[in-house]
TORNU-559869 format. One record per residue (C-alpha): residue number from 1; residue in three letters; chain; z, x, y. Coordinates in steps of 0.2 Angstrom, whole numbers. Layout:
<dopas>
   resi   resn   chain      pz      px      py
    NUM    Ala       A       Z       X       Y
...
</dopas>
This chain:
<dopas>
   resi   resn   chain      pz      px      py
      1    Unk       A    -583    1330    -950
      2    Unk       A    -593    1313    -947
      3    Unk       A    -608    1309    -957
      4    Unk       A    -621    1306    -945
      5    Unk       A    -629    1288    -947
      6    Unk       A    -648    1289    -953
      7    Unk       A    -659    1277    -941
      8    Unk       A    -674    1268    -946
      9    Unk       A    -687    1266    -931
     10    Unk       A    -698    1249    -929
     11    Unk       A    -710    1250    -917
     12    Unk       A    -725    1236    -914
     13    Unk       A    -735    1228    -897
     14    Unk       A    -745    1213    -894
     15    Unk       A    -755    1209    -880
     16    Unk       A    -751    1193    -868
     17    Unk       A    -764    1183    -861
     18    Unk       A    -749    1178    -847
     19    Unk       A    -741    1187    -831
     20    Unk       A    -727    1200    -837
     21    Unk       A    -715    1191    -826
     22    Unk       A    -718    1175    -836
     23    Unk       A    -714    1184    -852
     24    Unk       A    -700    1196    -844
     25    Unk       A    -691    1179    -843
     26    Unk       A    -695    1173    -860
     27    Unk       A    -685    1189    -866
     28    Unk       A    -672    1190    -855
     29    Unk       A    -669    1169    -855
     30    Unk       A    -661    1170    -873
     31    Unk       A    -655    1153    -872
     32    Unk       A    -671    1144    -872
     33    Unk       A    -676    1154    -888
     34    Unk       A    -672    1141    -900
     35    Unk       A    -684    1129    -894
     36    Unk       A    -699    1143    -897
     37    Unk       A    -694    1155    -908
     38    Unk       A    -688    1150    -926
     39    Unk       A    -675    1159    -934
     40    Unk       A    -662    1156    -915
     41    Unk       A    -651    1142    -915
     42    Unk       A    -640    1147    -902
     43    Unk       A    -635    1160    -888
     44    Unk       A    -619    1162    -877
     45    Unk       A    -617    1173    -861
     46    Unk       A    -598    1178    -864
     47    Unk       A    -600    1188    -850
     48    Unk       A    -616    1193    -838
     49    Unk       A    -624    1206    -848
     50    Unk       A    -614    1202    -867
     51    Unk       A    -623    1188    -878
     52    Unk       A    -618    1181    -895
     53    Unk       A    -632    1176    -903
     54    Unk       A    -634    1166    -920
     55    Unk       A    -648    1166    -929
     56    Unk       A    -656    1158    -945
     57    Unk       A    -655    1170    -961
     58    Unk       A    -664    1155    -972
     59    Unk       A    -662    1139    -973
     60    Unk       A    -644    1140    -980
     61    Unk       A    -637    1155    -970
     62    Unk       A    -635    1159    -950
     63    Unk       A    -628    1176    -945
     64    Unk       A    -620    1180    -929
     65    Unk       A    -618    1195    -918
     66    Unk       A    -616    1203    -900
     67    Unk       A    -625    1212    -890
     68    Unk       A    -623    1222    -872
     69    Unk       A    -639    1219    -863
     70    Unk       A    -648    1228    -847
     71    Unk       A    -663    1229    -836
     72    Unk       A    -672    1245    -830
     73    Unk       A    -671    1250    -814
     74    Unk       A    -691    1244    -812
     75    Unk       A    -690    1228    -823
     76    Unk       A    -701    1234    -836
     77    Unk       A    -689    1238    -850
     78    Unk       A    -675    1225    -858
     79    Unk       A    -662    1234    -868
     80    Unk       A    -651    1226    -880
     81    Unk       A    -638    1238    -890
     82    Unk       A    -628    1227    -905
     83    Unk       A    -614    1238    -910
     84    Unk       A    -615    1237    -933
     85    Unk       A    -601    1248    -941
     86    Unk       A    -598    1261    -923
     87    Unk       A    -617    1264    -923
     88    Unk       A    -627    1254    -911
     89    Unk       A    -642    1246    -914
     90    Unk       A    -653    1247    -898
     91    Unk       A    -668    1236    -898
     92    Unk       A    -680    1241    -883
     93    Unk       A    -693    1227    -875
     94    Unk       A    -708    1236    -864
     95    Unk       A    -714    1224    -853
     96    Unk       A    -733    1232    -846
     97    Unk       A    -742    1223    -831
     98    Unk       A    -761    1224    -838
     99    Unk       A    -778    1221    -830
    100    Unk       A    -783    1202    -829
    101    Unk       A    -768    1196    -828
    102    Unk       A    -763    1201    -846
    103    Unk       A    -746    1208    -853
    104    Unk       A    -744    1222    -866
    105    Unk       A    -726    1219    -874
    106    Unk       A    -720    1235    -885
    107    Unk       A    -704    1233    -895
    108    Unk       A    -694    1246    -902
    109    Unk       A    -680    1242    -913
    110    Unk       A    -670    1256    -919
    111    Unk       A    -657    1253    -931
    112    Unk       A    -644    1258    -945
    113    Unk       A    -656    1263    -961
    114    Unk       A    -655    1252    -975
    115    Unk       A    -663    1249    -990
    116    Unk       A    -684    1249    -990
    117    Unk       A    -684    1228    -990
    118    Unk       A    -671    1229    -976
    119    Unk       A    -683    1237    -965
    120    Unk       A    -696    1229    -969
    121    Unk       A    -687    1213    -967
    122    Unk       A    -685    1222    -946
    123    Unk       A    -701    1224    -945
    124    Unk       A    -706    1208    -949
    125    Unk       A    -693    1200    -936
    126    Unk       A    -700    1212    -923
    127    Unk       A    -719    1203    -927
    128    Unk       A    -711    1184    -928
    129    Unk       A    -705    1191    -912
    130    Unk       A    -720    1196    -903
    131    Unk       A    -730    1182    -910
    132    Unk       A    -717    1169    -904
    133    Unk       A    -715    1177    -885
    134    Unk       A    -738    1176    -886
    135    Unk       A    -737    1160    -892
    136    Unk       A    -726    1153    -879
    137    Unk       A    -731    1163    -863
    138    Unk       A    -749    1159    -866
    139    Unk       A    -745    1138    -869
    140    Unk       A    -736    1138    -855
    141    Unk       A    -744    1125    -846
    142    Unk       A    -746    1115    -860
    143    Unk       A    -729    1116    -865
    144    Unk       A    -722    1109    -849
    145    Unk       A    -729    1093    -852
    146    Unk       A    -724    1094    -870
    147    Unk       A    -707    1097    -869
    148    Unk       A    -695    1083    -863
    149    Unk       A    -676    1088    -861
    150    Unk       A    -664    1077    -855
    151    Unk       A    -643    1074    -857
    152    Unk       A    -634    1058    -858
    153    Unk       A    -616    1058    -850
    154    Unk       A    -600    1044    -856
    155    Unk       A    -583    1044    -851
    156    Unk       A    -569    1044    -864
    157    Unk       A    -549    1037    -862
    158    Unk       A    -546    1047    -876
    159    Unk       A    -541    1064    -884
    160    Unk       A    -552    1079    -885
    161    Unk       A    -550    1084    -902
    162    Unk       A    -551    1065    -908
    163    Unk       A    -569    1064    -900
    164    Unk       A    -574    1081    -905
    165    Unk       A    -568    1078    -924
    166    Unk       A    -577    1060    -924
    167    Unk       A    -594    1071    -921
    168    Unk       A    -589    1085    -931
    169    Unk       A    -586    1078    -946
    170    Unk       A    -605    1071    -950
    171    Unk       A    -602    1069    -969
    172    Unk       A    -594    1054    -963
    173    Unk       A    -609    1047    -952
    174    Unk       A    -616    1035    -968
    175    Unk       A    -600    1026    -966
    176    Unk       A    -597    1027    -947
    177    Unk       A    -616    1026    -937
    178    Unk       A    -629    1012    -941
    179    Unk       A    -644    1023    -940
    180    Unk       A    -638    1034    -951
    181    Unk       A    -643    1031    -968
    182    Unk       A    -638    1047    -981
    183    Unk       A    -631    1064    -976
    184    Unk       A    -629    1078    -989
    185    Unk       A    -617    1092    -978
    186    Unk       A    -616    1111    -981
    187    Unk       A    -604    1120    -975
    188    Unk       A    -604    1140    -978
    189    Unk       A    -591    1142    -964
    190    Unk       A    -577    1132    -953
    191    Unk       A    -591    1133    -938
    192    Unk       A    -608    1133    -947
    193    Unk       A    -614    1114    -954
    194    Unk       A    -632    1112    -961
    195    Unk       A    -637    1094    -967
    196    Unk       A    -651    1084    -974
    197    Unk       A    -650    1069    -965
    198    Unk       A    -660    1051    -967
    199    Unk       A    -659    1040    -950
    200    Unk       A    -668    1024    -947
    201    Unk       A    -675    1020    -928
    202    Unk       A    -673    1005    -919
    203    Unk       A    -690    1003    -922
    204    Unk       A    -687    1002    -942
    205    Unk       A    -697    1020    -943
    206    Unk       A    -687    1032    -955
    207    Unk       A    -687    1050    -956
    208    Unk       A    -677    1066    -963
    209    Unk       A    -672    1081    -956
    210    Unk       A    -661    1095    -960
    211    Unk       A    -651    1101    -947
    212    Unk       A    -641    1118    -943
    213    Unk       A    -624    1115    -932
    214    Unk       A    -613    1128    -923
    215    Unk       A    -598    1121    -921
    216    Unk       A    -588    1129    -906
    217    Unk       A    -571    1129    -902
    218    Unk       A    -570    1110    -898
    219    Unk       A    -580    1110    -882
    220    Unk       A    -596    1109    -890
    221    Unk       A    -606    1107    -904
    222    Unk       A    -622    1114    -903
    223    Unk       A    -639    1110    -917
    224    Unk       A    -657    1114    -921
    225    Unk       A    -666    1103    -932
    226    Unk       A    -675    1117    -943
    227    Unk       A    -684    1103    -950
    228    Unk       A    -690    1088    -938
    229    Unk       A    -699    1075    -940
    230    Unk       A    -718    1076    -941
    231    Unk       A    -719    1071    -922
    232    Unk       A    -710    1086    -914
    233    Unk       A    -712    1106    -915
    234    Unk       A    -695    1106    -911
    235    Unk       A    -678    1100    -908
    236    Unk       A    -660    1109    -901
    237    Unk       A    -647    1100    -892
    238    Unk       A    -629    1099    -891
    239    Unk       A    -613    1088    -889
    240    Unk       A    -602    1095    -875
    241    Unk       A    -584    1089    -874
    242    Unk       A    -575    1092    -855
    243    Unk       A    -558    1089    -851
    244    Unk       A    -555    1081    -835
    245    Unk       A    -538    1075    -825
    246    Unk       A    -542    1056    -830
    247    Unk       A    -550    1061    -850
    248    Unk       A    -564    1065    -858
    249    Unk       A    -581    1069    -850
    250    Unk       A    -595    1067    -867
    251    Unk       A    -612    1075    -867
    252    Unk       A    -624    1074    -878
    253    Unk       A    -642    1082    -875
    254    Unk       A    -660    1083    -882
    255    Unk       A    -673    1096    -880
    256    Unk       A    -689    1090    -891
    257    Unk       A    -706    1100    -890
    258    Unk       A    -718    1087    -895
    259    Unk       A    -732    1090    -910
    260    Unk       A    -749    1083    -903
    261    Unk       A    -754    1082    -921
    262    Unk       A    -742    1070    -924
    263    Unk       A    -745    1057    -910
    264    Unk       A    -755    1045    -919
    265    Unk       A    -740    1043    -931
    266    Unk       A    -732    1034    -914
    267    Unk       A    -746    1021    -916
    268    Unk       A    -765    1023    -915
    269    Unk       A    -770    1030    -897
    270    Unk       A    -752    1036    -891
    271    Unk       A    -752    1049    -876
    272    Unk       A    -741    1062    -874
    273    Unk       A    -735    1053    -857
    274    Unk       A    -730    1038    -870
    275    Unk       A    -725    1050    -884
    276    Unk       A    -711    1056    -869
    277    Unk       A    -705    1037    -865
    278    Unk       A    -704    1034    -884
    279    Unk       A    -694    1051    -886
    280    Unk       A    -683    1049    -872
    281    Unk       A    -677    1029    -878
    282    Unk       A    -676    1031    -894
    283    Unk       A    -666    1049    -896
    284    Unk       A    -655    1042    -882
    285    Unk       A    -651    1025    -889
    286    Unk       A    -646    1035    -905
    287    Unk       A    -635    1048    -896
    288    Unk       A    -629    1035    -884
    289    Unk       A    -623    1026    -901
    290    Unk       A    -615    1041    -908
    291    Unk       A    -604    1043    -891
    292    Unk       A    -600    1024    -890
    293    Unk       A    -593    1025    -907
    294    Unk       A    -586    1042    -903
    295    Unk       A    -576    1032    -888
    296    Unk       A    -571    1018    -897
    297    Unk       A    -562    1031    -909
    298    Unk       A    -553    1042    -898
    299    Unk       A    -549    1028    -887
    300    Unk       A    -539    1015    -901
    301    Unk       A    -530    1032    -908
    302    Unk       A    -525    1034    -891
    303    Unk       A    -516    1017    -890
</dopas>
């Protein structure tokens, strides 16, 4: 006879100063949840309605999983169901067109019972949830001019797994990339990397950050600084590495939500309109660096 699995339930709501299709799409749009929600990092469609999603655990950790996902008929529910052990985990989102333009979003997580701290640690995610969808929806005319995301393309005569190894192994950076002054890698598993990092600018500023990597398969490196500079909210990007008939098509992109409290460390009197045009150089003459290197690499071990 099976032992039948005990479930805890979480339930919680917040209310939405935002249309419910604005934060409908928030849910369902899981790959734009790193640049607004903290503990994401990344999110892959494996198929249309099957996500694997990793996610911070601390500063140290990520965990990864999959999830079925579906609509209601009506658009008001998003179900995600995460199969733990044979027992699924089914996490409900209620999305409630209210009065003035307002959303009510309900959540209701239930899940395989674990220990009194476990599910308090659910409910707490369920909140940080909430809170981050709010926070998002309701600065979402503000965020479009704070957020500046753009990708940077260079050809390759090389060898794929030369230019993705040349990028994947950052502990070597120091030695290898100018602006890179110190890295300290961690490496808890063969496709999660996190790193302190020390860079300096072309403009001679310096700044440290620690970075989490998901290291995929060798057709893209994707990252989420988990602690940027004092200039930025948030920054996720990735390296994308493409095979074509004539060699190797490298990407790299930047997604940065700028802080506004940190404009004046740009120089007294900086805009966000210049804070964009400084962003946009400088994190493109660093990445565009990295991929020159990268090509000049790939290309003499090809020789």
């Amino acid at each position: 006879m099976e032992t039948a699995v005990r479930k805890s339930i979480v339930e919680d709501q917040v209310m939405v100063a935002a249309p419910a299709e604005l934060v409908r799409q928030l849910i369902c749009d899981v790959t734009s949840w790193p640049q607004w929600y903290r503990p994401a990092v990344h999110a892959e469609f494996l198929e249309p309605d099957l996500i694997q999603h990793w996610m911070l655990v601390d500063d140290h950790s990520v965990q990864t999983w999959r999830e079925r996902r579906r609509l209601s008929d009506d658009g008001t529910q998003v179900f995600a169901v995460r199969e733990v052990g044979g027992a699924p985990d089914v996490t409900t989102w209620t999305v409630e067109e209210q009065p003035y333009g307002k959303t009510a979003l309900r959540v209701r997580a239930e899940v395989s019972a674990g220990s009194r701290e476990a599910d308090e640690a659910i409910a707490d995610g369920c909140r940080e949830f909430l809170d981050a969808v709010r926070d998002r929806a309701e600065r979402a005319e503000e965020l479009d001019r704070l957020v500046i995301s753009f990708e940077d393309p260079l050809f390759v005569s090389g060898g794929l797994e030369d230019c993705y190894d040349y990028l994947f192994e950052a502990d070597k950076w120091p030695e290898r990339v100018p602006h890179v002054l110190a890295l300290d890698l961690e490496q808890p598993s063969p496709t999660v990397q996190f790193f302190d990092m020390d860079t300096r600018s072309a403009d001679g500023s310096e700044h440290t950050t620690r970075s989490v990597r998901i290291c995929l398969s060798g057709n893209k490196i994707v990252y989420k600084q988990i602690k940027p500079p004092a200039t930025m909210d948030a920054h996720t990007g990735h390296w994308t590495f493409t095979e074509t008939p004539e060699g190797i098509l490298l990407g790299a992109r930047h997604t940065c939500t700028i802080r506004p409290e940190g404009l004046h460390l740009l120089g007294e009197g900086t805009t966000v309109e210049g804070a964009r045009r400084y962003l946009r150089k400088v994190l493109s003459a660093n990445s565009m660096g990295n991929l020159r290197l990268t090509k000049e690499y790939a290309e003499e071990r090809a020789k």
